[in-house]
ZALUMVO-775690 format. One record per residue: residue in one letter; y, x, z of N, C-alpha, C in turn. Coordinates in nm, 3 decimals, padded with zeros to 5 digits, always signed. Atoms other than C-alpha are relative to their C-alpha. Example, Ala and Ser with C-alpha at 12.3 -4.5 7.8 and 13.67 -1.06 7.14 Angstrom:
BEGIN
<'A'; <-00.119; +00.089; +00.000>; <-00.450; +01.230; +00.780>; <+00.120; +00.090; +00.000>>
<'S'; <-00.119; -00.082; -00.006>; <-00.106; +01.367; +00.714>; <+00.109; -00.077; +00.073>>
END
This chain:
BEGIN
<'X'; <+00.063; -00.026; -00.128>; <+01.244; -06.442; +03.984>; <-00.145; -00.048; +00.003>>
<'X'; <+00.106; +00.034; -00.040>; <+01.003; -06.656; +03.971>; <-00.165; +00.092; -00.110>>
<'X'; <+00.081; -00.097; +00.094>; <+00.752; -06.393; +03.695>; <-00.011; +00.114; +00.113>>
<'X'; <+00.070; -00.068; -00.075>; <+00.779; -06.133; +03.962>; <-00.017; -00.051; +00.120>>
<'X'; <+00.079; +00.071; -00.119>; <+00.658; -06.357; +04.216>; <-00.123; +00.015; -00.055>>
<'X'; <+00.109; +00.055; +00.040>; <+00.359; -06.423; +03.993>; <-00.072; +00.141; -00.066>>
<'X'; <-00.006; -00.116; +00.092>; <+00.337; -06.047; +03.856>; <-00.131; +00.119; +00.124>>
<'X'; <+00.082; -00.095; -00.020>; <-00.006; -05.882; +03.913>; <-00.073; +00.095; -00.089>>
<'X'; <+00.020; -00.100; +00.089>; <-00.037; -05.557; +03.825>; <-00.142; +00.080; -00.010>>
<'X'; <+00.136; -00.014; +00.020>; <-00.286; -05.384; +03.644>; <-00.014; +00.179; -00.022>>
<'X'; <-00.009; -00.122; -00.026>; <-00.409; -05.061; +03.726>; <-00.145; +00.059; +00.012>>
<'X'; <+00.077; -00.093; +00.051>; <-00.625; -04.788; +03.544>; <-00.035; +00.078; +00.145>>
<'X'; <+00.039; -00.126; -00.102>; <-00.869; -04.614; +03.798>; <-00.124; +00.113; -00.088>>
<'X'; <+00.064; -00.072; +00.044>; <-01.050; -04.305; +03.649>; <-00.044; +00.050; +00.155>>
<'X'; <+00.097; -00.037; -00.084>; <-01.345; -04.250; +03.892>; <-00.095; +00.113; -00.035>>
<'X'; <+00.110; -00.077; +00.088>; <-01.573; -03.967; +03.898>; <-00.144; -00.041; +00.047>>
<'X'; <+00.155; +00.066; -00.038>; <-01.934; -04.031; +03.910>; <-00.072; +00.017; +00.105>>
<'X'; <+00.026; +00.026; -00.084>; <-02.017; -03.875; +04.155>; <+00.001; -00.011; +00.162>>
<'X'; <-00.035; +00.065; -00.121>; <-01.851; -03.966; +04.446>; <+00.077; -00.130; +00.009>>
<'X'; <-00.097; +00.188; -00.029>; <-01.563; -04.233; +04.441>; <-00.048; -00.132; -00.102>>
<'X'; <+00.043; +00.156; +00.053>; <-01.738; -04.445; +04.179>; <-00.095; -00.043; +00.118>>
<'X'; <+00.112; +00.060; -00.145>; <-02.042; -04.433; +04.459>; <+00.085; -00.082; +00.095>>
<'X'; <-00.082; +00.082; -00.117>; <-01.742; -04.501; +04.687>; <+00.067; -00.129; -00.032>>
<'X'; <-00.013; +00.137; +00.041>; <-01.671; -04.777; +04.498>; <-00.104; -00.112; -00.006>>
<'X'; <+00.156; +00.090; -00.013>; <-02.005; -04.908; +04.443>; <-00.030; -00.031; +00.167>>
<'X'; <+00.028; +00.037; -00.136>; <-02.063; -04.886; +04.851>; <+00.094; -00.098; +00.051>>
<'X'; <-00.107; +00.081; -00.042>; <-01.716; -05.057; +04.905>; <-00.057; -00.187; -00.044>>
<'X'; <+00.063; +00.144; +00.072>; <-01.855; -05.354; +04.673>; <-00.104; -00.062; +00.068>>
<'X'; <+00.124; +00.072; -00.039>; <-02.205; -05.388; +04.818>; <-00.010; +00.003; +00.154>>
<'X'; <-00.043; +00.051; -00.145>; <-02.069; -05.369; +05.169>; <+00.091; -00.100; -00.001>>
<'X'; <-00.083; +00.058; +00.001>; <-01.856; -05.620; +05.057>; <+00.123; -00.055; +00.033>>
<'X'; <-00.118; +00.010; -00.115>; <-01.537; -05.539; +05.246>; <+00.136; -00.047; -00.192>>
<'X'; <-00.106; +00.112; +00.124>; <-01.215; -05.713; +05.017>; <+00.063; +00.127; +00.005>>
<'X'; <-00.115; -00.088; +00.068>; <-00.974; -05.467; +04.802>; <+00.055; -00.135; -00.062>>
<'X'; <-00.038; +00.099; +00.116>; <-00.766; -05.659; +04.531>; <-00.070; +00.038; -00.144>>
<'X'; <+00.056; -00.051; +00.137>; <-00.913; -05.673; +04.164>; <+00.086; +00.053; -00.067>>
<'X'; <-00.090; -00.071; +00.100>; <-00.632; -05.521; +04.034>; <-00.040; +00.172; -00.126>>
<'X'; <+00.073; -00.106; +00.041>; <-00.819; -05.193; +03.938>; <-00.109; +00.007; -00.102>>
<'X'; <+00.151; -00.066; +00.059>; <-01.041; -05.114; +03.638>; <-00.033; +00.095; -00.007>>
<'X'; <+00.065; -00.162; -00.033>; <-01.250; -04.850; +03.698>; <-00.060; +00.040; -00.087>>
<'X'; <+00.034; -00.090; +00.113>; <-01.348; -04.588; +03.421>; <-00.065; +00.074; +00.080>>
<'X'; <+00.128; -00.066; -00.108>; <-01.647; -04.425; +03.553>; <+00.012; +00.188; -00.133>>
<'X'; <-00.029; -00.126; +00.066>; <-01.591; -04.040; +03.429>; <-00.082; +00.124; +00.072>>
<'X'; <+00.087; -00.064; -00.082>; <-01.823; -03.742; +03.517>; <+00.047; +00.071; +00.047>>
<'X'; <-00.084; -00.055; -00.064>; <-01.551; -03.567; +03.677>; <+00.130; +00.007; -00.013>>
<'X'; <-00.090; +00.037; +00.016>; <-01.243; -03.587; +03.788>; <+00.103; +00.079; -00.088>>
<'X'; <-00.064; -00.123; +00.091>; <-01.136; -03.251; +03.642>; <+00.030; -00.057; -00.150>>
<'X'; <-00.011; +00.005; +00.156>; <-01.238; -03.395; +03.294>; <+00.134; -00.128; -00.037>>
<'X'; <-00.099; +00.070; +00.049>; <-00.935; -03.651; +03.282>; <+00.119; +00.079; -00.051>>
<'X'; <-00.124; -00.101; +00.099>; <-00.668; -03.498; +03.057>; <+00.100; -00.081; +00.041>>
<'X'; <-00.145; +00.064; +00.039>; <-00.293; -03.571; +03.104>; <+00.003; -00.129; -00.070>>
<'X'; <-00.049; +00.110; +00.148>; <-00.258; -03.748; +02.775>; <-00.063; -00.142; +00.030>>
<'X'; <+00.054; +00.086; -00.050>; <-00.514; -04.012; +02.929>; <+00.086; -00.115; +00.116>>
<'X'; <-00.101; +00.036; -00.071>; <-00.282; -04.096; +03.197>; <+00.103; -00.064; -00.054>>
<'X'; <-00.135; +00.085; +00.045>; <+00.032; -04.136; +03.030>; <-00.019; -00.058; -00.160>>
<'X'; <+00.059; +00.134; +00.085>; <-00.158; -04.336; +02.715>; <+00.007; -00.099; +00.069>>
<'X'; <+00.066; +00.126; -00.094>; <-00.283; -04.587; +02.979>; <+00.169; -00.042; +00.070>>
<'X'; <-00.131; +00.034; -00.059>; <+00.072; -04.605; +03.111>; <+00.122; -00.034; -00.053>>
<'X'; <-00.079; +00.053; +00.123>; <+00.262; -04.614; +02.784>; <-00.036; -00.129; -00.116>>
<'X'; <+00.062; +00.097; +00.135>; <+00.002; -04.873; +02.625>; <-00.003; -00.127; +00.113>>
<'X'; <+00.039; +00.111; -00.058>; <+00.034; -05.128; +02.908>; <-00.029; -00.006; +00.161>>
<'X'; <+00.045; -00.008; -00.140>; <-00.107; -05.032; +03.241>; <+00.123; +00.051; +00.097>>
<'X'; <-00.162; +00.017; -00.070>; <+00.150; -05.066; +03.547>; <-00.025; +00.128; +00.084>>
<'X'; <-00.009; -00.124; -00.078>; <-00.039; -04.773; +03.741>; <-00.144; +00.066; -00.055>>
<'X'; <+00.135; -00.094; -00.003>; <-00.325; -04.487; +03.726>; <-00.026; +00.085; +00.125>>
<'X'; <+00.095; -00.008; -00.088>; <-00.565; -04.390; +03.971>; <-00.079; +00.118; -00.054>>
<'X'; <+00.076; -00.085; +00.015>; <-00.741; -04.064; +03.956>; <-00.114; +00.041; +00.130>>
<'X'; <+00.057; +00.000; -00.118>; <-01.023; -04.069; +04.236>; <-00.097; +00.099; -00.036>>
<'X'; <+00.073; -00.084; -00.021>; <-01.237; -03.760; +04.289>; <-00.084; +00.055; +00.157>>
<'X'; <+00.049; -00.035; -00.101>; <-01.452; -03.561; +04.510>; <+00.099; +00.074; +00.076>>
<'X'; <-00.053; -00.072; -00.098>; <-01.341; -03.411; +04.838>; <+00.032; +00.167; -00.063>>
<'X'; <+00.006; -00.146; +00.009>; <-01.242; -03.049; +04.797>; <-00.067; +00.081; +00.033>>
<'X'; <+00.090; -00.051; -00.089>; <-01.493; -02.824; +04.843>; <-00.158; -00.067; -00.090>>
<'X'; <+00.126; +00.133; +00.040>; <-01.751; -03.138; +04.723>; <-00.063; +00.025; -00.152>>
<'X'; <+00.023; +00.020; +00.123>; <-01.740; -03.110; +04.358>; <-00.117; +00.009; -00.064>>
<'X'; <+00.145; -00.013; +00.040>; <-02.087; -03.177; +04.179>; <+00.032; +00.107; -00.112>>
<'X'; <-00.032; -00.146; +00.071>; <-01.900; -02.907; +03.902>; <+00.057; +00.067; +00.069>>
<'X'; <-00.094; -00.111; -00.052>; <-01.750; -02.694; +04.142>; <+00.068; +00.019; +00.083>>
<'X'; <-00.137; +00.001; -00.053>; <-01.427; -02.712; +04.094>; <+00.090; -00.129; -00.101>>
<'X'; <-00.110; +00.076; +00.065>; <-01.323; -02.956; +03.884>; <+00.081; -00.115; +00.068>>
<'X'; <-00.080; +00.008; -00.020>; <-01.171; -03.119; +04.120>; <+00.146; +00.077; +00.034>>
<'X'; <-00.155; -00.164; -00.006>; <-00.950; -02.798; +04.161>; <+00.090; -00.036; -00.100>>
<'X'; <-00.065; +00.017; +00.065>; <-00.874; -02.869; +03.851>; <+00.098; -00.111; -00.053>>
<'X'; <-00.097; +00.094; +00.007>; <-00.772; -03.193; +03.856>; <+00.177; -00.052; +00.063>>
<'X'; <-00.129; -00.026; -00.095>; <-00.532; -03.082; +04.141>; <+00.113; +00.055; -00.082>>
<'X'; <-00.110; -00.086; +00.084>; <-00.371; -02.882; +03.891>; <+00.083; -00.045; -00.135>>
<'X'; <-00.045; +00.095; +00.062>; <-00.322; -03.111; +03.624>; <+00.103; -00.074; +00.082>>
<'X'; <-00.077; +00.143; -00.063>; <-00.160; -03.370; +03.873>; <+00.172; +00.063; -00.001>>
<'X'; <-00.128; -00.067; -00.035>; <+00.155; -03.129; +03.900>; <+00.052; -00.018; -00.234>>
<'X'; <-00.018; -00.021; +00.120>; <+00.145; -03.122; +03.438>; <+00.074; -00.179; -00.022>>
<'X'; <-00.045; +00.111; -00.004>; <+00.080; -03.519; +03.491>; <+00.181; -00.080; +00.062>>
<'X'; <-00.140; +00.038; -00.048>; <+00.438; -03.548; +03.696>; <+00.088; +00.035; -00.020>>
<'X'; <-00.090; -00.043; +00.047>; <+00.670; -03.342; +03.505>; <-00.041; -00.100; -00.137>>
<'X'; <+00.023; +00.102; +00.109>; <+00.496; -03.587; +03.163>; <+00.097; -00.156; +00.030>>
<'X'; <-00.012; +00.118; -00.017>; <+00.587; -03.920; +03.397>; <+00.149; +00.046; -00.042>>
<'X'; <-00.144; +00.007; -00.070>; <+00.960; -03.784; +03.480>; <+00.062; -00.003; -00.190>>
<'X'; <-00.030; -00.029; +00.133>; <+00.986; -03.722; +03.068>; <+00.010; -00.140; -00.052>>
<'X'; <+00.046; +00.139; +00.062>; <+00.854; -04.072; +02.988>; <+00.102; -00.094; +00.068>>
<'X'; <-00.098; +00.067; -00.067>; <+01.111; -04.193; +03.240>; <-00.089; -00.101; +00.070>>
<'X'; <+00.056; +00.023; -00.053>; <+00.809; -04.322; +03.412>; <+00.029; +00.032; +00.191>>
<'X'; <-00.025; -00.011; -00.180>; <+00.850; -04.371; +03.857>; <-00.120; +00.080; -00.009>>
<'X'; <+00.143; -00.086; -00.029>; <+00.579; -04.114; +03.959>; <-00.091; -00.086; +00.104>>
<'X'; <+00.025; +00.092; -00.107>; <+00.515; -04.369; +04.237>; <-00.182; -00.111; -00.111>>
<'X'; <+00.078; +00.093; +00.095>; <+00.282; -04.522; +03.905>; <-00.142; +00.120; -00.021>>
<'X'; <+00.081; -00.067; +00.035>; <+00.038; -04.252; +03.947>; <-00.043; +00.040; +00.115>>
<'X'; <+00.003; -00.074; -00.139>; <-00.169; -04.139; +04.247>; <-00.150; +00.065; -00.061>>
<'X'; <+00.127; -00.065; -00.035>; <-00.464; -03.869; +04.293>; <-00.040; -00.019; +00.137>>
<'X'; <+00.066; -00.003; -00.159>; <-00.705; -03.948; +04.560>; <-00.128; +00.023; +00.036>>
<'X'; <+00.094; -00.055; -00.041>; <-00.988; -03.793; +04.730>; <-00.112; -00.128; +00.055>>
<'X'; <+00.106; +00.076; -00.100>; <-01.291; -04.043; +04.815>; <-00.140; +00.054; -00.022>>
<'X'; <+00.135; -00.085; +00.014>; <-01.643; -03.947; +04.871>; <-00.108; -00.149; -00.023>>
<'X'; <+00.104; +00.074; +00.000>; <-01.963; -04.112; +04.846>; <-00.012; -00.081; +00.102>>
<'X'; <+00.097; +00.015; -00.120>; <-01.997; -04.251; +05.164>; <+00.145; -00.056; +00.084>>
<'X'; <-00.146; +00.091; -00.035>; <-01.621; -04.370; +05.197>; <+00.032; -00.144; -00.045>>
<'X'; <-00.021; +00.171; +00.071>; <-01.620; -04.750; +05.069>; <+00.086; -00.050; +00.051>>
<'X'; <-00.112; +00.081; -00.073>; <-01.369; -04.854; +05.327>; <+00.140; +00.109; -00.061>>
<'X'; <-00.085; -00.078; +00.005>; <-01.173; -04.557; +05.248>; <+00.061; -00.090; -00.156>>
<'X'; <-00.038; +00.061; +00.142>; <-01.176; -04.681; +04.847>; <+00.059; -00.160; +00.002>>
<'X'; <-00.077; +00.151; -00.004>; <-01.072; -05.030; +04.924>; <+00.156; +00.050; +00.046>>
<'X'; <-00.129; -00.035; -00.080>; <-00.787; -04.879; +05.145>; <+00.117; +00.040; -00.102>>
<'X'; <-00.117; -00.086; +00.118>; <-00.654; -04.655; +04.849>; <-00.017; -00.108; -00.092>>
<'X'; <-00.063; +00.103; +00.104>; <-00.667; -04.950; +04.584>; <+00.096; -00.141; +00.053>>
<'X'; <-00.142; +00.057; -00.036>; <-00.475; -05.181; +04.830>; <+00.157; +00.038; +00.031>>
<'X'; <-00.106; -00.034; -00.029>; <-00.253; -04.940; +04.913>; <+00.076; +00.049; -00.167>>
<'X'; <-00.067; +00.001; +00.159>; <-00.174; -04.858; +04.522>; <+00.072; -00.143; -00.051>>
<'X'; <-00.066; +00.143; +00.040>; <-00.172; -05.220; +04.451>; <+00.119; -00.050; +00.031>>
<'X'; <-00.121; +00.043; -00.039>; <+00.094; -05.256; +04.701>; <+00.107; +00.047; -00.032>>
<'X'; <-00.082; -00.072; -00.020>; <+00.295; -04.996; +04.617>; <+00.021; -00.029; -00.192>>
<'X'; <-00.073; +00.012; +00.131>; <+00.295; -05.061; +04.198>; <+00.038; -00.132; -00.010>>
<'X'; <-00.046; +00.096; -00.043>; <+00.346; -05.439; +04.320>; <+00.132; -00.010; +00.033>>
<'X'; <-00.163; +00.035; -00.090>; <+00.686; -05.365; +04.513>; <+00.069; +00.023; -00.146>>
<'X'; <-00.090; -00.063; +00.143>; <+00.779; -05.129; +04.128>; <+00.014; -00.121; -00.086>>
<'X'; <-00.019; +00.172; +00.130>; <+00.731; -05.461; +03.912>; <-00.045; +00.111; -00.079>>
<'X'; <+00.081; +00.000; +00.136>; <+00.584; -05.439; +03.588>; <+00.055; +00.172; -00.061>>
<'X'; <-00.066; -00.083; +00.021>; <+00.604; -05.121; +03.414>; <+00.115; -00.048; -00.137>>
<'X'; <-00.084; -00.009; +00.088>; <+00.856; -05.054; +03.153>; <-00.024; -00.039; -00.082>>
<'X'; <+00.072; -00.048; +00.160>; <+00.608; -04.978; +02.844>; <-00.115; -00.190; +00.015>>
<'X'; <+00.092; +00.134; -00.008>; <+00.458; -05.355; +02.948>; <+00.045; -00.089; -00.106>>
<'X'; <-00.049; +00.106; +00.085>; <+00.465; -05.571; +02.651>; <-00.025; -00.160; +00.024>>
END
């Protein structure tokens, strides 16, 4: 008991550049509190995260992943967040294979100009791969 009392988890955020890392960067230098649980991979779109990225980071250690992109509509390419939408459905038939909780993976929309929003979505991840305990693939 007492290990998942003490059990903070660690959780992969792939950001794209240019919005939710901004929305991360504004969250920081407005200095409103998230938890540090999150390292953030600054990526030039969210589109460009592949599957295999995901469930690496989830099979090599990490308890959750975080895919944060632009609004719909927003995309500095387009569409690649379109595309990342479309992946997320490849990513959740991969977790259910890996015998991975899908609950260890979220896509979320923040913009430039959302900083409260980005604190909101990494406490609310934190809490939620917090209640799962450690993953499986955790050595």
């Amino acid at each position: 008991m007492a290990n998942e009392e003490e059990f903070e988890p660690l959780i992969i955020g792939f950001c794209c550049n240019w919005c939710s890392y901004a929305g991360a960067d504004l969250a920081g230098v407005s200095r409103i509190q998230y938890p540090p649980n999150m390292r953030v991979i600054r990526v030039m779109c969210s589109g460009m995260v592949h599957p295999n990225l995901v469930i690496d980071a989830l099979t090599k250690g990490a308890d959750g992943v975080m895919i944060c992109g632009c609004h719909i509509g927003d995309c500095h390419y387009l569409e690649g967040n379109v595309a990342a939408e479309n992946r997320k459905e490849a990513i959740e038939l991969m977790l259910e294979d890996f015998g991975i909780e899908p609950e260890r993976f979220r896509l979320e929309w923040v913009s430039a100009s959302e900083g409260p929003r980005f604190a909101e979505v990494v406490r609310d991840m934190t809490e939620t791969v917090r209640a799962l305990g450690p993953s499986p693939y955790r050595v």
